[in-house]
N, CA, C and O atoms as CSV, one atom per row, in Angstrom:
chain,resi,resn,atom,element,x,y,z
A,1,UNK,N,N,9.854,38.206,-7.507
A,1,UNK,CA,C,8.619,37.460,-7.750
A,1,UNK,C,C,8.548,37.106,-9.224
A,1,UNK,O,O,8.738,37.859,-10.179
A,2,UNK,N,N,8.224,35.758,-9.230
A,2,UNK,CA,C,8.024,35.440,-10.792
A,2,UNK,C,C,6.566,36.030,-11.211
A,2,UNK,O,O,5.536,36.067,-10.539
A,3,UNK,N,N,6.878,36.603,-12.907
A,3,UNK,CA,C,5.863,37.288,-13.317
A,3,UNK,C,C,5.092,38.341,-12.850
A,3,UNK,O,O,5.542,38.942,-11.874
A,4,UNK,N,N,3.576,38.863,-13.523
A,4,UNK,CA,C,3.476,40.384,-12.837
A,4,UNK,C,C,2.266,39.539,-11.519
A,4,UNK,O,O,1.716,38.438,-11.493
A,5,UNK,N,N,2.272,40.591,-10.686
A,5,UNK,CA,C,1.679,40.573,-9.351
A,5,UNK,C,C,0.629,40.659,-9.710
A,5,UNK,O,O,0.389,41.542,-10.533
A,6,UNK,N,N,-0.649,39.621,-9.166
A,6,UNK,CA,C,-2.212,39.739,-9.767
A,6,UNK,C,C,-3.046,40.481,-8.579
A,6,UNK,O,O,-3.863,41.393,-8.703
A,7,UNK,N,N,-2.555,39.756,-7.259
A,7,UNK,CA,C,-3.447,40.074,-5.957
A,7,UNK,C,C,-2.061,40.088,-5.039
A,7,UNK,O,O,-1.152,39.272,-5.191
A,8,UNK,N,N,-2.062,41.257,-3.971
A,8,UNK,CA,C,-1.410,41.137,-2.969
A,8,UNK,C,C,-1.984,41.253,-1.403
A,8,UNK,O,O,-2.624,42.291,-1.236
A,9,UNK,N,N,-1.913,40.629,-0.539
A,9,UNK,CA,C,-2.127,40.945,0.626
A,9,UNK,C,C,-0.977,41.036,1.759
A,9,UNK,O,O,0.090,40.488,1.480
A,10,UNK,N,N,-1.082,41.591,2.841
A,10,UNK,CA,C,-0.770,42.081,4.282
A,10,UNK,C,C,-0.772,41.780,5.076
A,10,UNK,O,O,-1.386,42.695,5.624
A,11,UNK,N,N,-0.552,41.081,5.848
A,11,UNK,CA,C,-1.062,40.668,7.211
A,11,UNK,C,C,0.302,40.494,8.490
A,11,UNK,O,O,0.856,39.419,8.722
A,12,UNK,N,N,0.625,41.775,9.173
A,12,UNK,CA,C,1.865,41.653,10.374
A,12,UNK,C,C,2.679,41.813,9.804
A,12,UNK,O,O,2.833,42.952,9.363
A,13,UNK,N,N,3.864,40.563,9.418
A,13,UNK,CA,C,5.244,40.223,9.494
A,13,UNK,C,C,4.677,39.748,8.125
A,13,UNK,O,O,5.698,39.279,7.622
A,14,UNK,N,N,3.545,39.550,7.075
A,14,UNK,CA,C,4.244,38.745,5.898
A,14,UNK,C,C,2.882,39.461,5.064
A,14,UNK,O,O,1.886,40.063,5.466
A,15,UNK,N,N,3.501,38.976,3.377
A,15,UNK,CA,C,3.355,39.508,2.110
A,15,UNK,C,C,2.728,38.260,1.779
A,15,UNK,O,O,3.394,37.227,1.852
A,16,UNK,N,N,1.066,38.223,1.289
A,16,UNK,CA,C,1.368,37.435,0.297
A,16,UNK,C,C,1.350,37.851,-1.024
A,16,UNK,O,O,0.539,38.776,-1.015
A,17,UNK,N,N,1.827,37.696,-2.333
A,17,UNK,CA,C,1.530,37.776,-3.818
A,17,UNK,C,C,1.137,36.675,-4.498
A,17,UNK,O,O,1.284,35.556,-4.007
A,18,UNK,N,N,0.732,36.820,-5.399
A,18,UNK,CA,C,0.215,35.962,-6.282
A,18,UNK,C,C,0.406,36.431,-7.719
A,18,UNK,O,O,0.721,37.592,-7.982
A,19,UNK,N,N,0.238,35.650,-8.483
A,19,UNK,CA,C,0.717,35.987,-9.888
A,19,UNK,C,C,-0.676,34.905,-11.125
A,19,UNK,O,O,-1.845,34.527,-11.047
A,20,UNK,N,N,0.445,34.844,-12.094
A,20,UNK,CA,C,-0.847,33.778,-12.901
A,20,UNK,C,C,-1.125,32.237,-12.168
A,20,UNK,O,O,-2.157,31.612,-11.928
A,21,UNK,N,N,0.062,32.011,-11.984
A,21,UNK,CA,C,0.252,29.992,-11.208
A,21,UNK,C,C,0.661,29.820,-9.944
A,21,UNK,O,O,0.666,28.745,-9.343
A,22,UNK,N,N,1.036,30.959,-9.492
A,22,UNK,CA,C,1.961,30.864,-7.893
A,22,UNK,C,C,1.520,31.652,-6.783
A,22,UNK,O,O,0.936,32.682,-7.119
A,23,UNK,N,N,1.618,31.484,-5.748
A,23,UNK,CA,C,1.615,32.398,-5.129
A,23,UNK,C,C,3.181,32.252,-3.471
A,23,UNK,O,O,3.630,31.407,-2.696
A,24,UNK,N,N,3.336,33.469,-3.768
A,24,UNK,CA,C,4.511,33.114,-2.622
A,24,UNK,C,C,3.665,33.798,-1.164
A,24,UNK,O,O,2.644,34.487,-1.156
A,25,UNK,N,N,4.532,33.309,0.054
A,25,UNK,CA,C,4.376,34.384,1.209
A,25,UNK,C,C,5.800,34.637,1.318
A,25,UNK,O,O,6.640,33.778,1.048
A,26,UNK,N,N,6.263,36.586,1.972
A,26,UNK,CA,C,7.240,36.733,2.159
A,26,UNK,C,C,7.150,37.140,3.403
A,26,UNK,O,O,6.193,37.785,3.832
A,27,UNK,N,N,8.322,36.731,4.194
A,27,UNK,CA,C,8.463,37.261,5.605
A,27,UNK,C,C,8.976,38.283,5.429
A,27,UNK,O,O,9.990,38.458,4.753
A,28,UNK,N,N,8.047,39.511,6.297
A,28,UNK,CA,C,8.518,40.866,5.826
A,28,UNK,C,C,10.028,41.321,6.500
A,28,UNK,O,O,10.880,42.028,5.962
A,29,UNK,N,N,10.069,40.819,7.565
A,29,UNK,CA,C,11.237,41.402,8.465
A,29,UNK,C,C,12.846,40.821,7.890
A,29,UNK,O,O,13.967,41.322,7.978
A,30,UNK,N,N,12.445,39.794,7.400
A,30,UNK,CA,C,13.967,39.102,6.956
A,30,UNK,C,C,13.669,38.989,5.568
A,30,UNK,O,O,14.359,38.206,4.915
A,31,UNK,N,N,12.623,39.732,4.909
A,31,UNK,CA,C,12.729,39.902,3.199
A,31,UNK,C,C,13.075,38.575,2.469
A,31,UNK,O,O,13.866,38.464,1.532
A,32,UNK,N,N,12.202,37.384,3.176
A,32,UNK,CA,C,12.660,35.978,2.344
A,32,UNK,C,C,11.436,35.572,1.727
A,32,UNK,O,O,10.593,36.446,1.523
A,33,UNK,N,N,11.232,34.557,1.442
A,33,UNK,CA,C,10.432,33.853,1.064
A,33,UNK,C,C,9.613,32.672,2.534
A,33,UNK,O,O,10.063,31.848,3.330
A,34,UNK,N,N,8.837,32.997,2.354
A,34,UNK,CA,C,8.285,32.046,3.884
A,34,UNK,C,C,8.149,30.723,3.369
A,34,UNK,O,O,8.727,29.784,3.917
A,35,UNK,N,N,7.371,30.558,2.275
A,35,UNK,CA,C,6.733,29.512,1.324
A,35,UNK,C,C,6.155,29.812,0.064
A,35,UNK,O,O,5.500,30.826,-0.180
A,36,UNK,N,N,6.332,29.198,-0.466
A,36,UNK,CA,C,5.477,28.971,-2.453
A,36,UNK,C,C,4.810,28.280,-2.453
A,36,UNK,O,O,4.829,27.464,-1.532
A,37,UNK,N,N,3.609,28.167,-3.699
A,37,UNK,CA,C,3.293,27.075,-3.916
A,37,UNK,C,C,2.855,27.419,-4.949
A,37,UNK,O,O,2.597,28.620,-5.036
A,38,UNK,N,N,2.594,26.566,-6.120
A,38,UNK,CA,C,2.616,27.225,-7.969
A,38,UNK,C,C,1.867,25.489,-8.330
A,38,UNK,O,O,1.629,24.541,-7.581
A,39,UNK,N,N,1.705,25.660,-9.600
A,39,UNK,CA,C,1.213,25.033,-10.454
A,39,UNK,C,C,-0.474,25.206,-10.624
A,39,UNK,O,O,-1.054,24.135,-10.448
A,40,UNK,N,N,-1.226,26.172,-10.885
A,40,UNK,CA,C,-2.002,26.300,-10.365
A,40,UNK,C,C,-3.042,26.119,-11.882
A,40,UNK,O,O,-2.246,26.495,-12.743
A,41,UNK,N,N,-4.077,25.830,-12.470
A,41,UNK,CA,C,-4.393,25.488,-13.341
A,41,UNK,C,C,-4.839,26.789,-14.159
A,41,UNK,O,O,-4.514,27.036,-15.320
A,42,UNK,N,N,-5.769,27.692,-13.207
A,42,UNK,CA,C,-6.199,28.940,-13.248
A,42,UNK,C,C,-5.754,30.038,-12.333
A,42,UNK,O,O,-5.560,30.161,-11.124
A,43,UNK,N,N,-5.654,30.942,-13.628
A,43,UNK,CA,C,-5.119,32.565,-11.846
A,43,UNK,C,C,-5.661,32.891,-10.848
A,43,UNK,O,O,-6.870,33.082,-10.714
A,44,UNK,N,N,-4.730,33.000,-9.943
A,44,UNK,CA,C,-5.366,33.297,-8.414
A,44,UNK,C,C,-5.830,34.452,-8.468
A,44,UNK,O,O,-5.059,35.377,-8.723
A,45,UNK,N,N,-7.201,34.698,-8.243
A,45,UNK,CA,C,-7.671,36.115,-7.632
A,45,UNK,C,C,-8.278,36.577,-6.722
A,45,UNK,O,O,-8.931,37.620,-6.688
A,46,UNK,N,N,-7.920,35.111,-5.186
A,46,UNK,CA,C,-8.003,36.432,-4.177
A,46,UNK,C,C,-6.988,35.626,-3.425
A,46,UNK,O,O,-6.235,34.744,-3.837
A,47,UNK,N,N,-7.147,36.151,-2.178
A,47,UNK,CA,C,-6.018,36.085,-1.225
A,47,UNK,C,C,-6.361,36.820,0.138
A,47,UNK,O,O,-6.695,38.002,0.224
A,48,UNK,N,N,-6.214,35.862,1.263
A,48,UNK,CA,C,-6.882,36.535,2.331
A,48,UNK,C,C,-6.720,35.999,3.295
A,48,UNK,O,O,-7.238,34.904,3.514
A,49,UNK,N,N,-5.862,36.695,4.250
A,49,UNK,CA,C,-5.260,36.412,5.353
A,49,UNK,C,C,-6.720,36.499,6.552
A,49,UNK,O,O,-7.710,37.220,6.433
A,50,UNK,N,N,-6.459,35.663,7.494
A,50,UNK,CA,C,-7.468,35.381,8.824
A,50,UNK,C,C,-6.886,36.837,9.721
A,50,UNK,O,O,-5.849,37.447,9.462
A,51,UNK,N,N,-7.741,37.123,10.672
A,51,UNK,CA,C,-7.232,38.703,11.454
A,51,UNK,C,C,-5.735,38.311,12.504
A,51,UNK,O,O,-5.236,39.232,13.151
A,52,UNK,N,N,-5.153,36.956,12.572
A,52,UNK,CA,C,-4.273,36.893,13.133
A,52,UNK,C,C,-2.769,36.909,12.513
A,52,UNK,O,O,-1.610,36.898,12.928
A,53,UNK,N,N,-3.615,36.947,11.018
A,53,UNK,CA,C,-2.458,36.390,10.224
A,53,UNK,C,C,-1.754,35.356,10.240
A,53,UNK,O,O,-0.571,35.319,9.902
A,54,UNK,N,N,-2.804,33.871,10.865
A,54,UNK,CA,C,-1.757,32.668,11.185
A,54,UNK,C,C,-2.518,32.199,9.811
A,54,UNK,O,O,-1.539,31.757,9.210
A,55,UNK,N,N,-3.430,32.040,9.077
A,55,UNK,CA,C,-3.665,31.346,8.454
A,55,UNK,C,C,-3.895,32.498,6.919
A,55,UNK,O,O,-4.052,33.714,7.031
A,56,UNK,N,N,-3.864,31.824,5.711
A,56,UNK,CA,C,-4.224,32.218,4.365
A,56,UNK,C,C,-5.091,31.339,3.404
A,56,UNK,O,O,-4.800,30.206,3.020
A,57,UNK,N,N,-6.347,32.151,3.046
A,57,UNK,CA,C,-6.948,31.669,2.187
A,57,UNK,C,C,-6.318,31.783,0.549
A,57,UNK,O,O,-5.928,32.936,0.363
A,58,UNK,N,N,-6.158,31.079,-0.431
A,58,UNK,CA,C,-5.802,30.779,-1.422
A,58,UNK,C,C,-7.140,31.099,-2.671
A,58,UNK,O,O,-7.916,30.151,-2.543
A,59,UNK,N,N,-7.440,31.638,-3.302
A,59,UNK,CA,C,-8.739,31.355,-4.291
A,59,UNK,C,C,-8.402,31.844,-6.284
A,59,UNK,O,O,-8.140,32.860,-6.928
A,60,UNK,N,N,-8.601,30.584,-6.508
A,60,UNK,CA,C,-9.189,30.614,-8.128
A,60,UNK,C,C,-10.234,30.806,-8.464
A,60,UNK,O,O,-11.087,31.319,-7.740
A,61,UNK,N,N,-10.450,30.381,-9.832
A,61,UNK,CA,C,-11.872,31.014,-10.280
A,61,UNK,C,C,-12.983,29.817,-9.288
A,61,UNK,O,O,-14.113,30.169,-8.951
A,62,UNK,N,N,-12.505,28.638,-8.992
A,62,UNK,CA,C,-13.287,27.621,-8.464
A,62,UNK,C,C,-13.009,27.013,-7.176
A,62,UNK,O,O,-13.749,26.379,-6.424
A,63,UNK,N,N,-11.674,27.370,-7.071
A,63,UNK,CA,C,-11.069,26.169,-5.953
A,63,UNK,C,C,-10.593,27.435,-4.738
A,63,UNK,O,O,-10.249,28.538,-5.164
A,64,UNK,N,N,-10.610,27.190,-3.414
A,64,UNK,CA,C,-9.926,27.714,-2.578
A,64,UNK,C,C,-9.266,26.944,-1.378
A,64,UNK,O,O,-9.833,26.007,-0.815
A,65,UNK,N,N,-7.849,27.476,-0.981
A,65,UNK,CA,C,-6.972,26.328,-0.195
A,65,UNK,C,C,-6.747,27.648,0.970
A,65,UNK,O,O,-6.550,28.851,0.798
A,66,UNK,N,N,-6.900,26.657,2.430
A,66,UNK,CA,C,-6.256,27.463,3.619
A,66,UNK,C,C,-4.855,26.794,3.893
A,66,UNK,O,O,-4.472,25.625,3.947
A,67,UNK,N,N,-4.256,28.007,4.040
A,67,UNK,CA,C,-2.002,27.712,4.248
A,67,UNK,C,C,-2.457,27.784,5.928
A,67,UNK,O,O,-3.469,28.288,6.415
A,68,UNK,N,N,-1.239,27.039,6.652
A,68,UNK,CA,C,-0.648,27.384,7.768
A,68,UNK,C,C,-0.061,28.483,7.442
A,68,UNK,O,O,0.809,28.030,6.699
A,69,UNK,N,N,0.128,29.823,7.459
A,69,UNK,CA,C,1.376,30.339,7.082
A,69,UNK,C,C,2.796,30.848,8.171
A,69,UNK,O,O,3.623,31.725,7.923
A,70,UNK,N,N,2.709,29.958,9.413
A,70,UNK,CA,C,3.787,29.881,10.394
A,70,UNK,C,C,4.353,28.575,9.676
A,70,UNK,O,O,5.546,28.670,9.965
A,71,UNK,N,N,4.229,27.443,8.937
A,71,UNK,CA,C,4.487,25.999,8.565
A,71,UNK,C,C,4.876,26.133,7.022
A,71,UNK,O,O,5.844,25.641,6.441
A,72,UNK,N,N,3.975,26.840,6.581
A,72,UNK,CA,C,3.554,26.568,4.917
A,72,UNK,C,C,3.074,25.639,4.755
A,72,UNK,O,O,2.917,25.377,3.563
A,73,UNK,N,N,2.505,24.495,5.851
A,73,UNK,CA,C,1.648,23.524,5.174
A,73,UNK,C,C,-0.397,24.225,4.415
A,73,UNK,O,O,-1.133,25.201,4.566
A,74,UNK,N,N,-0.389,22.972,3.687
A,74,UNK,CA,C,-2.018,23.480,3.271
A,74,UNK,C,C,-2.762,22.620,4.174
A,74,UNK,O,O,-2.653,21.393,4.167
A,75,UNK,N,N,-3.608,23.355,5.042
A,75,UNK,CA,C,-4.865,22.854,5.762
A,75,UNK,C,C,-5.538,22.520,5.315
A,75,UNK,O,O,-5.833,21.377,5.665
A,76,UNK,N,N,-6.440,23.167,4.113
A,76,UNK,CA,C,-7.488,21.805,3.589
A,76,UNK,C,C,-7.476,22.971,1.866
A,76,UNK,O,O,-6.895,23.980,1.467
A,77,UNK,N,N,-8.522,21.974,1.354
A,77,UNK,CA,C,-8.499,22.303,-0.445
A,77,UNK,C,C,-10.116,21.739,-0.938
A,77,UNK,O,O,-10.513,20.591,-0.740
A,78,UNK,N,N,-11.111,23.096,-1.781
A,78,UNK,CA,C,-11.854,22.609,-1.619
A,78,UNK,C,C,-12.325,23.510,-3.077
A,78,UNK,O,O,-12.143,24.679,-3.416
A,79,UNK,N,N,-12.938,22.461,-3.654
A,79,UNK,CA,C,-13.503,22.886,-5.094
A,79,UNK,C,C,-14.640,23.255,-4.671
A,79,UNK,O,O,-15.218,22.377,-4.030
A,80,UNK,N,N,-15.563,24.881,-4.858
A,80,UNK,CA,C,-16.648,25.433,-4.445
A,80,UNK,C,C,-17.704,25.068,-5.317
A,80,UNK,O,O,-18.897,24.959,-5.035
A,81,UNK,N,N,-16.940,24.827,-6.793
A,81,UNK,CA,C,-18.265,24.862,-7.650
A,81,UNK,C,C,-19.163,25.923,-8.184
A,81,UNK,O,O,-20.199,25.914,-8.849
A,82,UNK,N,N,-18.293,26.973,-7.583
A,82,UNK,CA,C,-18.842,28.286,-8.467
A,82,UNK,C,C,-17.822,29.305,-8.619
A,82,UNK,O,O,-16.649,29.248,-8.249
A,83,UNK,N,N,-18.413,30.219,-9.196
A,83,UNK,CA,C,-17.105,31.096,-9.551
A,83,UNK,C,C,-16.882,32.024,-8.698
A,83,UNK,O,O,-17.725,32.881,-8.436
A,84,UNK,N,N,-15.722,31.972,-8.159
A,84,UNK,CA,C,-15.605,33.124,-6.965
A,84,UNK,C,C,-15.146,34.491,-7.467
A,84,UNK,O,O,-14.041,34.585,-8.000
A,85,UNK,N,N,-15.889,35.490,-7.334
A,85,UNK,CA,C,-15.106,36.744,-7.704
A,85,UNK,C,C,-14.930,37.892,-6.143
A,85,UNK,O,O,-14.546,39.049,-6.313
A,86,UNK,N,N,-15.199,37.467,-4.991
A,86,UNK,CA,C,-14.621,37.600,-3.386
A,86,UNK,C,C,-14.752,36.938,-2.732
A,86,UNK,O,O,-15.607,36.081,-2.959
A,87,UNK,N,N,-13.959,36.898,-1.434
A,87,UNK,CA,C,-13.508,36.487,-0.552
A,87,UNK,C,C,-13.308,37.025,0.694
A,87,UNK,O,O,-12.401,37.850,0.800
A,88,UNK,N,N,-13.889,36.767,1.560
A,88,UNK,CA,C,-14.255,37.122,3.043
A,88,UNK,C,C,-13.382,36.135,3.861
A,88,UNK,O,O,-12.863,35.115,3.410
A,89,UNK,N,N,-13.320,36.483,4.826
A,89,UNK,CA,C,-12.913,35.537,6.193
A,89,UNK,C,C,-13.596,35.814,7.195
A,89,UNK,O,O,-13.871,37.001,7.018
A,90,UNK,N,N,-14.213,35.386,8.467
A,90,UNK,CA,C,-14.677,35.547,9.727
A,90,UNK,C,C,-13.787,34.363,10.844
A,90,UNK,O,O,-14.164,33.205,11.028
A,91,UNK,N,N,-12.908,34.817,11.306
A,91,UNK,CA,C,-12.189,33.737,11.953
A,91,UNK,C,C,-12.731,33.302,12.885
A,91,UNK,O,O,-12.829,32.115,13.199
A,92,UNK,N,N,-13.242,34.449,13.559
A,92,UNK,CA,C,-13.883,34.541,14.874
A,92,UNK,C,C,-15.359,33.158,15.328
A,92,UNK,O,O,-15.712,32.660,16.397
A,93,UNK,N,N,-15.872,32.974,13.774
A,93,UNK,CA,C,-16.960,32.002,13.615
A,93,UNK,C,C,-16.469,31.239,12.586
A,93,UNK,O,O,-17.307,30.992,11.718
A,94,UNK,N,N,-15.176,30.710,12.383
A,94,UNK,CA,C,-14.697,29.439,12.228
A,94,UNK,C,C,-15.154,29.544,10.332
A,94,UNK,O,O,-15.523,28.556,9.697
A,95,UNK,N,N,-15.002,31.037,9.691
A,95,UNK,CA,C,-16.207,30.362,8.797
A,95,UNK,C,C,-15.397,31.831,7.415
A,95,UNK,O,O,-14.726,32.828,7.680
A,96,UNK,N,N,-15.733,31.459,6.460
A,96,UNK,CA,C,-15.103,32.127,5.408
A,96,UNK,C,C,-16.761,32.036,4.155
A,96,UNK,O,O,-17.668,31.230,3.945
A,97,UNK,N,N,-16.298,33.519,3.589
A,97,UNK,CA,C,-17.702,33.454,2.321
A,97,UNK,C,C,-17.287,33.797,1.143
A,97,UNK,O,O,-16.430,34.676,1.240
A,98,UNK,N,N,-17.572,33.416,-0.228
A,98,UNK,CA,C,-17.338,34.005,-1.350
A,98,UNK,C,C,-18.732,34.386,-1.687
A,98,UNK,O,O,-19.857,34.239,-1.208
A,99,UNK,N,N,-18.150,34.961,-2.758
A,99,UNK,CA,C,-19.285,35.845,-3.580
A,99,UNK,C,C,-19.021,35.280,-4.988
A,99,UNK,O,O,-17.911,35.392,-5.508
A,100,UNK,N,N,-20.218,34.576,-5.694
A,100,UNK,CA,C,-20.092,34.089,-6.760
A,100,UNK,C,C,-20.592,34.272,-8.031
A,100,UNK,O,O,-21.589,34.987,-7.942
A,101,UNK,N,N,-20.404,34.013,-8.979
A,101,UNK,CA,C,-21.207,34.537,-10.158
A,101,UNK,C,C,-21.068,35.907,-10.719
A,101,UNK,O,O,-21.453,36.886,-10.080
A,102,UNK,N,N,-20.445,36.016,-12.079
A,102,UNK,CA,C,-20.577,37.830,-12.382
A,102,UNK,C,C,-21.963,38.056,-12.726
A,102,UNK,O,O,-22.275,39.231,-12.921
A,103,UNK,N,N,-23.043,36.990,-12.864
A,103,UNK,CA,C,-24.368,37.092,-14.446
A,103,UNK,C,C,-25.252,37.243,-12.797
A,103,UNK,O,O,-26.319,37.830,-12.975
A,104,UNK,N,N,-25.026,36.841,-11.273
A,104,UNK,CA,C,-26.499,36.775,-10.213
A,104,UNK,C,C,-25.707,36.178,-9.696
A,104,UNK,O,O,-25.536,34.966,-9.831
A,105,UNK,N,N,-24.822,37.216,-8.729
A,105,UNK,CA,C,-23.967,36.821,-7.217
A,105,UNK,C,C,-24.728,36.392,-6.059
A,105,UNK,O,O,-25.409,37.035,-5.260
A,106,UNK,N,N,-24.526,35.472,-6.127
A,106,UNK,CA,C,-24.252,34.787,-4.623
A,106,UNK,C,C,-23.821,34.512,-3.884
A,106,UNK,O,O,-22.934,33.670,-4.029
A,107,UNK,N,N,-24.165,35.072,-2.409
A,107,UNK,CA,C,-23.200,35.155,-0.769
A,107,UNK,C,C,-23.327,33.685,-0.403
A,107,UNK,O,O,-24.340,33.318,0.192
A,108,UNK,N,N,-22.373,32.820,-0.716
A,108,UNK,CA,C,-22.694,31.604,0.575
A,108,UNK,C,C,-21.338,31.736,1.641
A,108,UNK,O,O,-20.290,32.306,1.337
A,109,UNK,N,N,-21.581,31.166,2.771
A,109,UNK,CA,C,-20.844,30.945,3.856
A,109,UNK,C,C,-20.150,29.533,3.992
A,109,UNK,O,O,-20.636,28.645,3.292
A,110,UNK,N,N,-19.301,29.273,4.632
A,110,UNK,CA,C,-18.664,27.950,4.788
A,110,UNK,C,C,-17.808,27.806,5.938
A,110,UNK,O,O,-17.039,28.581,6.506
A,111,UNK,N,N,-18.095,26.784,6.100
A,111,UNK,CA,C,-16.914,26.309,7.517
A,111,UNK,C,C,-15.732,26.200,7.279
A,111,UNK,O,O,-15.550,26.015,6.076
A,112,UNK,N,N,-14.624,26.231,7.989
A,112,UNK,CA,C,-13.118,26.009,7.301
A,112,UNK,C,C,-12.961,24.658,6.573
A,112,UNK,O,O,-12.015,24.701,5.786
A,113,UNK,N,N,-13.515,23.632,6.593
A,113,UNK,CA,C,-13.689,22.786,6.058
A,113,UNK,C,C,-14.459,22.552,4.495
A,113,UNK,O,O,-14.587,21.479,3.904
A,114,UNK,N,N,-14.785,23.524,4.177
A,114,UNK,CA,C,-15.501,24.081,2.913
A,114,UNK,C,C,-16.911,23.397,2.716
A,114,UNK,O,O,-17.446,23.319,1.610
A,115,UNK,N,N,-17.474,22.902,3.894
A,115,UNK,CA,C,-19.167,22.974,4.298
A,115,UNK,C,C,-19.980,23.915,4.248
A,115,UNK,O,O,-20.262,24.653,5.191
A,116,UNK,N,N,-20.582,23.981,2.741
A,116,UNK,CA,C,-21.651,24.918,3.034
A,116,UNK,C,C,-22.413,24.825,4.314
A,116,UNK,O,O,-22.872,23.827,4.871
A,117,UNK,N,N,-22.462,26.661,4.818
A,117,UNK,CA,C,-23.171,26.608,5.886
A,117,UNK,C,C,-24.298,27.490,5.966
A,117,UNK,O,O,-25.098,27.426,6.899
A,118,UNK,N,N,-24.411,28.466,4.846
A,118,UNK,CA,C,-25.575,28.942,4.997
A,118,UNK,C,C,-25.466,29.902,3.715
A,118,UNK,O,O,-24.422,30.533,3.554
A,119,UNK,N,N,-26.511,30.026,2.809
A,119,UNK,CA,C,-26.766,31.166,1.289
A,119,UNK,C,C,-27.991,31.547,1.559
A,119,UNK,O,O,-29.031,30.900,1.434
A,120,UNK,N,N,-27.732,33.322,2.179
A,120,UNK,CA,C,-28.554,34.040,2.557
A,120,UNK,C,C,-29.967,33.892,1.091
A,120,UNK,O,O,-29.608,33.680,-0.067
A,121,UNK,N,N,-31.028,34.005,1.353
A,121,UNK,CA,C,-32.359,34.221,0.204
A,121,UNK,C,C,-32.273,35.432,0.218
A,121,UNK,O,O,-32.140,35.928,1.337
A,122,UNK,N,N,-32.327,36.789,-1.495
A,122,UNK,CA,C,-32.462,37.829,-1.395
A,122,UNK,C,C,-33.733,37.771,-1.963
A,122,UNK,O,O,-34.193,36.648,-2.165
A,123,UNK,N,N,-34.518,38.931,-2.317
A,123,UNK,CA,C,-35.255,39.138,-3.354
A,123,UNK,C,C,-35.547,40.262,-3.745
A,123,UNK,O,O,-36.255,40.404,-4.741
């Protein structure tokens, strides 16, 4: 893996890592490389496989991308507009959440399509 490892995840048969610009998936059983993809403006810090492990969420401080990861193609790419410091998945309801802001976090929800779909009111 180029450079040091920032975020790693798990999911079945594959690895993903990530670093400052890249992130690879490795197929665990044949120890290869599944797919890359790098140039990334800001470091990736999260990473988050769906419960089937067919798909991977991608996330920077702003932007997050879903992989095929049976293809390595990217399903969609979507600037959130806030700062993500987690990352959820719910596959089951079509729908993924970050958590934003270090200064007054906020839970919003989204469709795989990166449609806000709902930011719970706390108080």
């Amino acid at each position: 893996f180029p450079g040091t490892i920032g975020s790693l995840k798990c999911s079945g048969s594959c690895v993903a890592a990530s670093g400052a610009s890249v992130v690879e998936v490795y197929d665990i059983p044949s120890v290869s490389v599944k797919f890359s993809s790098s140039g990334y403006k800001s470091t990736i810090n999260q990473l988050g496989f769906t419960s089937d492990g067919s798909w991977l969420f991608v996330a920077d401080n702003t932007n997050i991308e879903l992989w095929n990861v049976s293809d390595g193609t990217l399903i969609q790419q979507q600037n959130l507009s806030t700062y993500i410091i987690a990352l959820g998945i719910l596959k089951s309801q079509k729908t993924f959440f970050t958590i934003g802001s270090y200064t007054n976090p906020v839970v919003t929800f989204y469709n795989y399509v990166g449609q806000k779909i709902w930011t719970p009111v706390t108080q």
